[in-house]
N, C-alpha and C positions, 0 to 999 in steps of 0.2 A: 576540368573538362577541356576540350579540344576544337578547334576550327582548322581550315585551312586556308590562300591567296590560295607556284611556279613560274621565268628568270626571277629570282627571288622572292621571297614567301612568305605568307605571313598566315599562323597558325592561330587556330583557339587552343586559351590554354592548356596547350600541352599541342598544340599542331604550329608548329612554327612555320609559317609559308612561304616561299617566295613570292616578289612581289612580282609575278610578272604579270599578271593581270591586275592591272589598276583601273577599272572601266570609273571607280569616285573611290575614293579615302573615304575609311572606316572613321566616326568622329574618334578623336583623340582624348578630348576629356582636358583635365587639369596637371601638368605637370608637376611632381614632386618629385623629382628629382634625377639623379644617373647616375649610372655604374657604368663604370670602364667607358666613359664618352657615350653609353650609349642613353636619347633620355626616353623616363620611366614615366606615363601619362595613368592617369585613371578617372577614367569615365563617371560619370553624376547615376550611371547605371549601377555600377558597381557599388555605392554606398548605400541605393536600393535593397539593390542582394544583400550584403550585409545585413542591413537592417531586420528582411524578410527573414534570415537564416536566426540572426537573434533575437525574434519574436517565436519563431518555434521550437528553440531551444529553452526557451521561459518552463514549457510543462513539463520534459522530460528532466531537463537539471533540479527542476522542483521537485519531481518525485524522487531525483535519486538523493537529494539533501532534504530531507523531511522538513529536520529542524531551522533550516536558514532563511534568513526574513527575504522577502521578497526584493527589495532592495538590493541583497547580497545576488541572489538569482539571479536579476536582471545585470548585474556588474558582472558576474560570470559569463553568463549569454554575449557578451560584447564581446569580454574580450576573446573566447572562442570565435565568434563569426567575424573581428578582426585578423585571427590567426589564421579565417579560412584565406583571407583574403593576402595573406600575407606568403602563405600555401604556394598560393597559386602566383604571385609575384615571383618568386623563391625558386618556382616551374620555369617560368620565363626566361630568368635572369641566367637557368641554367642552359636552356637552349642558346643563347645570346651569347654569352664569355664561349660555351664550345665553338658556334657560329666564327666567335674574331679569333678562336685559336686555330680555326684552319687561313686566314685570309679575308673571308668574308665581310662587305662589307653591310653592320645592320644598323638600320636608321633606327628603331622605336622595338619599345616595349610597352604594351597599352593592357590593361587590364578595366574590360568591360561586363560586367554582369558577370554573371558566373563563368566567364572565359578569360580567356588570356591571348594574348595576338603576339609573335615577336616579326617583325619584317626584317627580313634581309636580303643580299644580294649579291652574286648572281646563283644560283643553285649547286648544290654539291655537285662539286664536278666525278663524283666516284658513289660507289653503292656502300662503300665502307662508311664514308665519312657522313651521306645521307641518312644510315642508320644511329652512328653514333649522335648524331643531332638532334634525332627523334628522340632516341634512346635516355638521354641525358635529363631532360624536363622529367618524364614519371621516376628515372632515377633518383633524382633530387626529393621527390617525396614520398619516396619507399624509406627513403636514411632519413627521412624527419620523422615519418613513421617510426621507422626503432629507436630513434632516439626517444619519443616520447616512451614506449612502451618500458625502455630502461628508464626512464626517471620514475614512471610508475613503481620497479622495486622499489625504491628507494624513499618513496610514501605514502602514507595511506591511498587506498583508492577513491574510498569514502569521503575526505577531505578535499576543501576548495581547489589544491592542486591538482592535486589528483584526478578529479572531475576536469579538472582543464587538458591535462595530460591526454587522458585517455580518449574523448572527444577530438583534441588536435591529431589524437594520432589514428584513430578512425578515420577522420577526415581525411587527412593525407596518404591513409591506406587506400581509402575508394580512388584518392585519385590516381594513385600508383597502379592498382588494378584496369579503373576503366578508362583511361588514357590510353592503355596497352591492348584496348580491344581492336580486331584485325581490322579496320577499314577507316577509309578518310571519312573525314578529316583530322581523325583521331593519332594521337604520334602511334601508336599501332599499325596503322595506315601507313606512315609514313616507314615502319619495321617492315611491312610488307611489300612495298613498293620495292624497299632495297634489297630484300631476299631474291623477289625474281626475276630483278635486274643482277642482280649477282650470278643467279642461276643461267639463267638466258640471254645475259649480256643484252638487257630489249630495257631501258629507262619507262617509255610507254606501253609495253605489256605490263609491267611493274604499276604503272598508274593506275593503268586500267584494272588489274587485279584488285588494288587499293580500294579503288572508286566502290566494284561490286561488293569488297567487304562490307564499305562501309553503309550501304544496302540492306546488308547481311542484318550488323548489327541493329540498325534502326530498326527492322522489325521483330528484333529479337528483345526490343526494349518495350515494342508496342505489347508484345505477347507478355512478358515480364509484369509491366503495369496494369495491364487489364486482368492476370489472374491471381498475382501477389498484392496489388496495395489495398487496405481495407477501407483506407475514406478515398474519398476524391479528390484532396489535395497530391498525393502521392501519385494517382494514376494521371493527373491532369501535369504535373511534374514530369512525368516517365518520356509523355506525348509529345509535349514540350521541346524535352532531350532529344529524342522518335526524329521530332521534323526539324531541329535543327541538324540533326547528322543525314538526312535524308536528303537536307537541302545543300550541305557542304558535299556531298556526295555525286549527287547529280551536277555541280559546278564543274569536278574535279573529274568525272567523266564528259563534260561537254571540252571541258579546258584539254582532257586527251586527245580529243577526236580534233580540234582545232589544231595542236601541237603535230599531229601524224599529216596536215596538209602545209606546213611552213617550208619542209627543205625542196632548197630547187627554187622558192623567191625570193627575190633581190629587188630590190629598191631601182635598178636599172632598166629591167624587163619588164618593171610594173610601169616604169615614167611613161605619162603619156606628152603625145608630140606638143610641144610647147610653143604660140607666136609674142615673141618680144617685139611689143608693141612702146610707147613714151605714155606718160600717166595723160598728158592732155586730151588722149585722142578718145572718139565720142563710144564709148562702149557700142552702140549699135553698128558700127562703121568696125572698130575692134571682131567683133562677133562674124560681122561677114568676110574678114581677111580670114582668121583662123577658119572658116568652111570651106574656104576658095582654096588654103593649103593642107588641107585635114588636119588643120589641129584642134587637140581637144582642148586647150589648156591656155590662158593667157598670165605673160609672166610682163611688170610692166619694170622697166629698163632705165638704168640713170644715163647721163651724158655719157659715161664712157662703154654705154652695153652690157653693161653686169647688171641681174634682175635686185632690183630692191621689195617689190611687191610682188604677190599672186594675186591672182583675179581668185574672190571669193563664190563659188557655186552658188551657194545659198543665196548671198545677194545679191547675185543677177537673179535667181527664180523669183525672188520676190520684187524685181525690178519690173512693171508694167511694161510693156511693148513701148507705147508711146512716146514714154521717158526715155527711152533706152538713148535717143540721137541726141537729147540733151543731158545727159550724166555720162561722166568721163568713165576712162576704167577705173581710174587712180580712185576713186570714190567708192566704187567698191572691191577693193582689192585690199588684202591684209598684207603687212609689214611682213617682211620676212625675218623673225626674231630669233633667239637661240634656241636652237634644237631642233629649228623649223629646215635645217640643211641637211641633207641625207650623201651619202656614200652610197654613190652606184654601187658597188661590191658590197654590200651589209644585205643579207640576206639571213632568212632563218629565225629565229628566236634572236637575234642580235638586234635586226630587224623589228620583230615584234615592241621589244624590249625599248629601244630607241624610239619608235611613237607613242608607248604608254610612258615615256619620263615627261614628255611634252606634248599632249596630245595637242591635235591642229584637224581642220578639213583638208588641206594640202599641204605638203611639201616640197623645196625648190630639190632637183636630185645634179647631183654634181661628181664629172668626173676629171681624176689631176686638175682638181680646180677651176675646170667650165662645166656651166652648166649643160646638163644634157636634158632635160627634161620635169616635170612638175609629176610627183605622185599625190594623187587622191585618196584619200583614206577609204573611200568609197570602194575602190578598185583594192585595196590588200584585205578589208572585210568580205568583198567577194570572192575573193580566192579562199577564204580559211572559214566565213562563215557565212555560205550564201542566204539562209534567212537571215542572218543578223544586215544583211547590206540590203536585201530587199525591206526590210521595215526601213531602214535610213532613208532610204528611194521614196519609199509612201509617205513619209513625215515632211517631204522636203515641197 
């Protein structure tokens, strides 16, 4: 099955995402191991599923082997809901090698509960390449698919193999099928995206087409499980399925409509007017220079004038008035560390991209090398998500 992150992505498996929205890391889990440099984690969810899948595989494998002791059963059931899990690695690893054979660069491959994540970065820069990346993950388990159904000729169906066979290759059937259904977060999604960016040269009409599939589908799974499953594991399953695409859905239409307000900001236009002040001097005293000059922003300055610190927002708000004429700036002001330096001219999804690798409350904004000004993270969520910046504001 499928997820999705866009500037790079990270998918469920079978939606490979870009990561550009990193608002927290998805946990990672235990690494075992890497292909092609890239490393391969799995999640303590994942040997959950597992588990769950070879617990309900115990009565259907029992019924189709009459005669096989219970013991043999339960060794069968493993190693099928190992195989799913290996399925769905198999998904990943195919998006990932296609991913580094155009350029891209992808940090992780994660396999968590019945998904799969691949992250990379920065997004297909074409609708060709965007499709073939999707494309490739339910690829890979369409040909696992026939391959088992070919080793099925070749033995009994009825026998221990055979029962493995045909099972892995179910398994890998459904996920060649539903991976490919038309809406995010589903690599489907990701087919459909690039179709009507292909068609209409529009990347975000394509998303947004994406997004409402994957709308589509979810409630075409709620419909599915409410009139087809006969116990309530299956329909509780479907619902499950329902609102995890329901909710990669709705991400990936808010993440459009955020993406349609980025062009046109810059890291320059957003700097607000900055007073370089020395760290000794008494933040209350600080506080009424910047009002006397309209600034909104204190940056505090070494011996030679170049800022080493930002005057932190938050801990001035929570600095009581009274304290203010006895605490310096330098005390609540944060270091200015790597990443935390912006380029006037970075605007856009470059922009975006560059405060979710290091997120921070402010940023120092610099241009040919002086500083021009301090951006507030405050100020680039109010341009692209004005609730998201007024809940910032109430919490502060």
């Amino acid at each position: 099955m499928e997820g999705q992150p866009g500037p790079g992505q990270r998918r469920a498996s079978g939606a490979t995402e870009p990561p550009e929205r990193r608002p927290a890391e998805r946990p990672q889990g235990l690494r075992v191991g890497a292909v092609h440099g890239v490393p391969i984690f799995v999640s303590p969810m994942a040997l959950v599923f597992a588990a769950l899948v070879a617990s309900l595989l115990v009565g259907t494998i029992g019924n189709r082997l009459p005669s096989a002791t219970d013991e043999h059963v339960l060794a069968l059931s493993v190693i099928v809901s190992v195989g799913f899990v290996l399925s769905l690695l198999a998904h990943e690893i195919g998006h990932a090698l296609t991913a580094q054979g155009f350029g891209l660069r992808v940090r992780s491959v994660t396999i968590h509960g019945f998904a799969g994540f691949t992250e990379f970065e920065p997004e297909p820069p074409s609708a060709g390449r965007e499709f073939l990346i999707a494309f490739v993950g339910p690829a890979v388990n369409g040909v696992l698919a026939g391959l088992c159904w070919l080793g099925l000729l070749a033995v009994p169906d009825d026998g221990s193999i055979g029962t493995v066979l045909f099972y892995l290759g179910f398994t890998n059937l459904t996920l060649f099928v539903f991976n490919l259904a038309p809406g995010l977060p589903l690599d489907g999604g990701r087919v459909v995206v690039a179709a009507v960016w292909a068609i209409g040269h529009d990347r975000l009409r394509g998303q947004r087409a994406g997004a409402y599939g994957g709308f589509v589908v979810a409630g075409a799974l709620v419909v599915w499980g409410t009139l087809t499953s006969s116990d309530g594991f299956g329909a509780f399953y479907a619902y499950l399925l329902a609102g995890f695409l329901g909710f990669g859905a709705y991400q990936s239409l808010r993440l459009t409509k955020v993406r349609e307000r980025l062009p046109g900001l810059s890291a320059g236009r957003l700097a607000r007017r900055t007073l370089p002040v020395e760290g000794a001097v008494p933040l209350g005293e600080a506080l009424r220079r910047a009002q006397e000059v309209g600034a909104t922003a204190v940056a505090v300055i070494d011996r030679g004038g170049m800022p080493v610190k930002i005057m932190n927002g938050l801990s001035v708000d929570a600095m009581p008035q009274h304290r203010r004429p006895w605490t310096t700036v330098d005390e609540v002001s944060r270091t200015i560390g790597p990443g935390m330096t912006l380029q006037a001219e970075l605007e856009g999804e470059a922009l975006l991209s560059a405060v979710q690798r290091v997120p921070a409350p402010e940023y120092l904004v610099v241009q040919h090398g002086r500083p021009v000004g301090v951006l507030a993270m405050v100020d680039l969520v109010a341009r692209i998500d004005p609730a998201a910046a007024a809940r910032m504001v109430s919490s502060r």
